[in-house]
Phi, psi and omega in degrees: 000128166280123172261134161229132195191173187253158164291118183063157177282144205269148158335337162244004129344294196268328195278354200250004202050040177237152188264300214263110179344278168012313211258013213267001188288316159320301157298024148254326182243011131305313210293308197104007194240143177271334177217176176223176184237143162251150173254088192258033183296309172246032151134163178260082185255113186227117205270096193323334171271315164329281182340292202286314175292304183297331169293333184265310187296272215329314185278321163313333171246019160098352174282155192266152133221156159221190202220144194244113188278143182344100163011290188271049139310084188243114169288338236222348190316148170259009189221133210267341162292346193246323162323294191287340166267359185261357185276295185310311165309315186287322177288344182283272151014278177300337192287325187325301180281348159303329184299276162333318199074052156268168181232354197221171196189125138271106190226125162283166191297293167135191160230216196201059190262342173253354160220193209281167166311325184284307190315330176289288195301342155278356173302278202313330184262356160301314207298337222260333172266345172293317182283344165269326192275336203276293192320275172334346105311014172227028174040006164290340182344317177299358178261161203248122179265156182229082180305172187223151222248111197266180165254353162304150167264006183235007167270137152287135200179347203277139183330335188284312203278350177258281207308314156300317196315291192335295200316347209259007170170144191291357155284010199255118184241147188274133178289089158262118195274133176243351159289342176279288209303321159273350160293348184245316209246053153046044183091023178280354178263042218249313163309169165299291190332278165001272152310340162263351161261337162296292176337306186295308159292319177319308160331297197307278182322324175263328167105168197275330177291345160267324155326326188283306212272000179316152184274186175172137182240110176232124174263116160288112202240130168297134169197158201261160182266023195247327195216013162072206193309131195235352185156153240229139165225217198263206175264326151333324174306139174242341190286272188314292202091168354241213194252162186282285226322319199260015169260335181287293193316289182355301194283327193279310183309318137276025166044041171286176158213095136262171180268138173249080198284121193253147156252036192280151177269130203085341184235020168323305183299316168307306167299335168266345163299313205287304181292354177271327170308332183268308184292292131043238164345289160286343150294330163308323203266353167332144146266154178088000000 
């Protein structure tokens, strides 16, 4: 199964008349979407009865969730206090979706504006492993961190550089937003071709049983050519990109099911309707 769903609640949540965390398992199977993102962006506050309803309703109607850790999560940190609190943060982050009955922790990279890129990235892969052993004594181990593929061009983050992170243990599955890989390569996502040479390295690097099961966010994103993703837009966009279609062939193609998290702003929920109806479709239309 391909899971699809939104980040955070979409404008029509409220617009739908509902209040309450409580109520998003309902509002997610009015919608036709299968799964959510919880949102832990600016810090992890998760209210232990919220948790336990939520956690009950996802599973009585068949929904995925995973959860996405702070923002200021820098694996890559030149300051070793700052290394050592994103290590803290990724476990709050996991205890959080245990709570939820999440299964997946979205984690950024950092950056790498004051040193070299290998350099960031030998950061990023102490932290990250120092942060898998840190799980694993906090019995959390079963949850799957997913490093994520960023849009800055001066963030680590680029599709080569989340796949080493990946290299360093067969839990780690890679988050790819693929509106940021398009947005740092300045509209580079735009063809088959494109989407079928990111698959063909994940493969290599990662191998096909995780290539099926990869995480993913996707969005249309506006962006500059001096600094790469500038804001996030709808499924409306005619401009930017990029498109669901030649990532759908992908996925049909290798017979993935991945979670598909959409992030457009404001209609995220409207937009994961829209790409499982477009995945859909062509899957009917297989041959044979």
């Amino acid at each position: 199964m391909v899971w699809f769903g939104p980040a955070g609640t979409a404008d029509s949540f409220a617009a739908m008349g509902y209040k309450k965390t409580i109520q998003l398992p309902e509002y997610l199977e009015r919608m036709g979407v299968n799964a959510f993102e919880y949102q832990c962006g600016r810090g992890v506050r998760v209210n232990l009865d919220t948790a336990a309803a939520l956690k009950a309703g996802f599973a009585a109607k068949g929904l995925r969730m995973s959860l996405h850790a702070p923002y200021y999560i820098s694996l890559s940190s030149v300051e070793e206090e700052k290394r050592d609190g994103s290590i803290r943060y990724i476990l709050e982050s996991a205890a959080a979706a245990k709570l939820l009955g999440a299964d997946r922790v979205v984690v950024h990279s950092g950056s790498c504006s004051k040193i070299t890129r290998q350099q960031a990235l030998e950061l990023a892969k102490d932290t990250m492993s120092r942060a898998l052993k840190a799980l694993d004594e906090a019995q959390l181990g079963d949850i799957t961190l997913c490093p994520e593929t960023m849009g800055k061009i001066n963030q680590l983050g680029t599709l080569e550089e989340v796949l080493e992170l990946c290299t360093l243990d067969d839990r780690l599955v890679p988050c790819i937003d693929w509106g940021h890989l398009n947005a740092r390569t300045l509209g580079g996502m735009r063809t088959k071709e494109d989407f079928a040479a990111a698959f063909r390295l994940m493969a290599d690097r990662l191998g096909l049983e995780r290539t099926r099961r990869f995480h993913s966010h996707f969005s249309k994103i506006e962006y500059t050519e001096k600094g790469g993703e500038k804001r996030h837009l709808t499924f409306e966009d005619a401009l930017y990109g990029p498109e669901f279609e030649p990532l759908a062939e992908q996925i049909l193609h290798y017979d993935c099911e991945p979670v598909i998290i959409c992030e457009s702003a404001g209609t995220q929920t409207e937009d994961a309707a829209r790409m499982q109806a477009i995945y859909l479709e062509m899957k009917q239309h297989l041959p044979g």
